[in-house]
N, C-alpha and C positions, 0 to 999 in steps of 0.2 A: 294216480287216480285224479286225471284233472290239473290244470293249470292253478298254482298258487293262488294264485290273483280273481279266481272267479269269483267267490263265493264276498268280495270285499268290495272289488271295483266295478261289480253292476249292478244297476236298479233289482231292487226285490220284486219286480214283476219276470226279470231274465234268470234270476239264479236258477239249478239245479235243486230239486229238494228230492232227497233222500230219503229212504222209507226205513222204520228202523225194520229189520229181516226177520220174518214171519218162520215159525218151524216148518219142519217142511209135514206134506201132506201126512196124514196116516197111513196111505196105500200102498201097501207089500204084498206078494204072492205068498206063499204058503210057505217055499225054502227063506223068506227074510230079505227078498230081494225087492229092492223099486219096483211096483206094478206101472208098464205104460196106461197111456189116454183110451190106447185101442187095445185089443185082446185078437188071439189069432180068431177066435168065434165070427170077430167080425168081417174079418177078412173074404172067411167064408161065404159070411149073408152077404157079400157085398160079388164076389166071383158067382151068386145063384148057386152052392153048393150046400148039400144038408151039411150040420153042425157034426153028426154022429162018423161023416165020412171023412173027417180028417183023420188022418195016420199021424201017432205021436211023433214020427222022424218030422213029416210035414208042422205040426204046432209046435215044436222046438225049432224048425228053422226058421215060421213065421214070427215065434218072440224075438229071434235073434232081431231079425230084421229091424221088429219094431224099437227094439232097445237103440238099435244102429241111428235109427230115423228120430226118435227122442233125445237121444246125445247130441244130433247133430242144431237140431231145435234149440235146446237147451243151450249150444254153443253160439248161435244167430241171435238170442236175447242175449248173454253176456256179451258180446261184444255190443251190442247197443244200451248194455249199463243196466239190464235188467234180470228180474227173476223170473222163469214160469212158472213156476208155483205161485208163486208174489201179486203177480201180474193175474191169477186165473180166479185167485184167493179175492185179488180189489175186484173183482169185474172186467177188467178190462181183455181180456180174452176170454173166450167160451171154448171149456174145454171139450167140448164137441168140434168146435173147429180143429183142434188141433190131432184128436182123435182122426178126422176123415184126411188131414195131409199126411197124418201116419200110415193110413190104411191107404192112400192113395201111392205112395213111394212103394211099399211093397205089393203093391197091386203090379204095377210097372214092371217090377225087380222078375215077380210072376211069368206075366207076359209076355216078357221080352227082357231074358237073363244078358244077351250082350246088348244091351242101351244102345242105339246110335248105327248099329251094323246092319244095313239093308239086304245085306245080299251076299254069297259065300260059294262061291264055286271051286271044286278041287277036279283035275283031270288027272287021270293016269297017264294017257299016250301024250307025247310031246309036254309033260309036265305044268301045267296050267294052275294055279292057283290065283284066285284072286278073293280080295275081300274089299268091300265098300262099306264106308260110314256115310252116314249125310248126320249132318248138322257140328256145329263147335259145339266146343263145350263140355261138359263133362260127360266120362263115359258109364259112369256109375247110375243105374237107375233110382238108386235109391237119395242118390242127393239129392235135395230139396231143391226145387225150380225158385228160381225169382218173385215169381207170382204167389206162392206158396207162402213163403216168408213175410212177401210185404201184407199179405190179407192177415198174417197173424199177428206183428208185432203192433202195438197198437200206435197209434199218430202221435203226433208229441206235436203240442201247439205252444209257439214263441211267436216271441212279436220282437225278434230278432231288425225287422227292417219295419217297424212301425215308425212314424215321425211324430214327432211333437209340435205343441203348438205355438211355442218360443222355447228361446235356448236354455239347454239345463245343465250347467258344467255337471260333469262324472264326478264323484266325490271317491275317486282312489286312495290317494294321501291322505286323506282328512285324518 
């Protein structure tokens, strides 16, 4: 967790400060499991479909999804040393944002189940097969784009390359 040295050897404007870890939310479904941000309802209102014309196969495949797409969330803030709970609890994320990149991934996943595959032609005579992607990158629709992540984790301001106005030895040793 961190270089030994951090929390000693820099001015108390640079350190790290730690939140002591908030319970987590109250929000469970009915069987006792973590409720996501979004619900398949929303998914719905979002493709223009009545709420009543979901098929239970379809809203058990759209929770999966969404759980898929909140692990993966959840995994983008710890590796940046954070919690979303934590993080939605202080303000600093709106978890409506994070609702509409959920609903957004399995919207994708929806539309367009092979990510990335333009085009797909199979011949019988003379045996022809072809398949095309465009773009790098991942093939899963459901992973999170770039843009995605960075609109939700929130900024961290350091004055990492500020200067000062005369010299001020580092007090490591001291």
């Amino acid at each position: 967790m961190g270089w030994p040295w951090a929390t000693t050897c820099l001015p108390p404007t640079l350190r790290l400060r730690r939140r002591r870890p908030q319970p987590a939310s109250p929000r469970s479904r009915g069987d006792g499991a973590a409720m996501t941000y979004a619900i398949p309802d929303d998914v719905a209102v979002q493709l223009g479909r009545p709420i009543d014309s979901i098929t239970e196969t379809e809203r058990a495949q759209w929770q999966a999804w969404l759980d898929k797409v909140e692990r993966s969330i959840r995994r983008a803030f710890k590796k940046a040393g954070l919690e979303l709970d934590e993080q939605i609890n202080l303000g600093e994320v709106i978890a409506a944002d994070v609702a509409d990149v959920e609903i957004s991934a399995v919207i994708r996943k929806i539309q367009n189940p092979t990510w990335g595959e333009t085009s797909y032609t199979k011949s019988v005579d003379d045996a022809s097969v072809t398949r095309r992607r465009e773009g790098a990158g991942e093939s899963d629709p459901l992973a999170l784009l770039d843009g995605e992540i960075d609109n939700l984790l929130p900024e961290i301001q350091s004055a990492a390359f500020s200067t000062r106005p005369r010299f001020q030895p580092d007090r490591c040793w001291a």
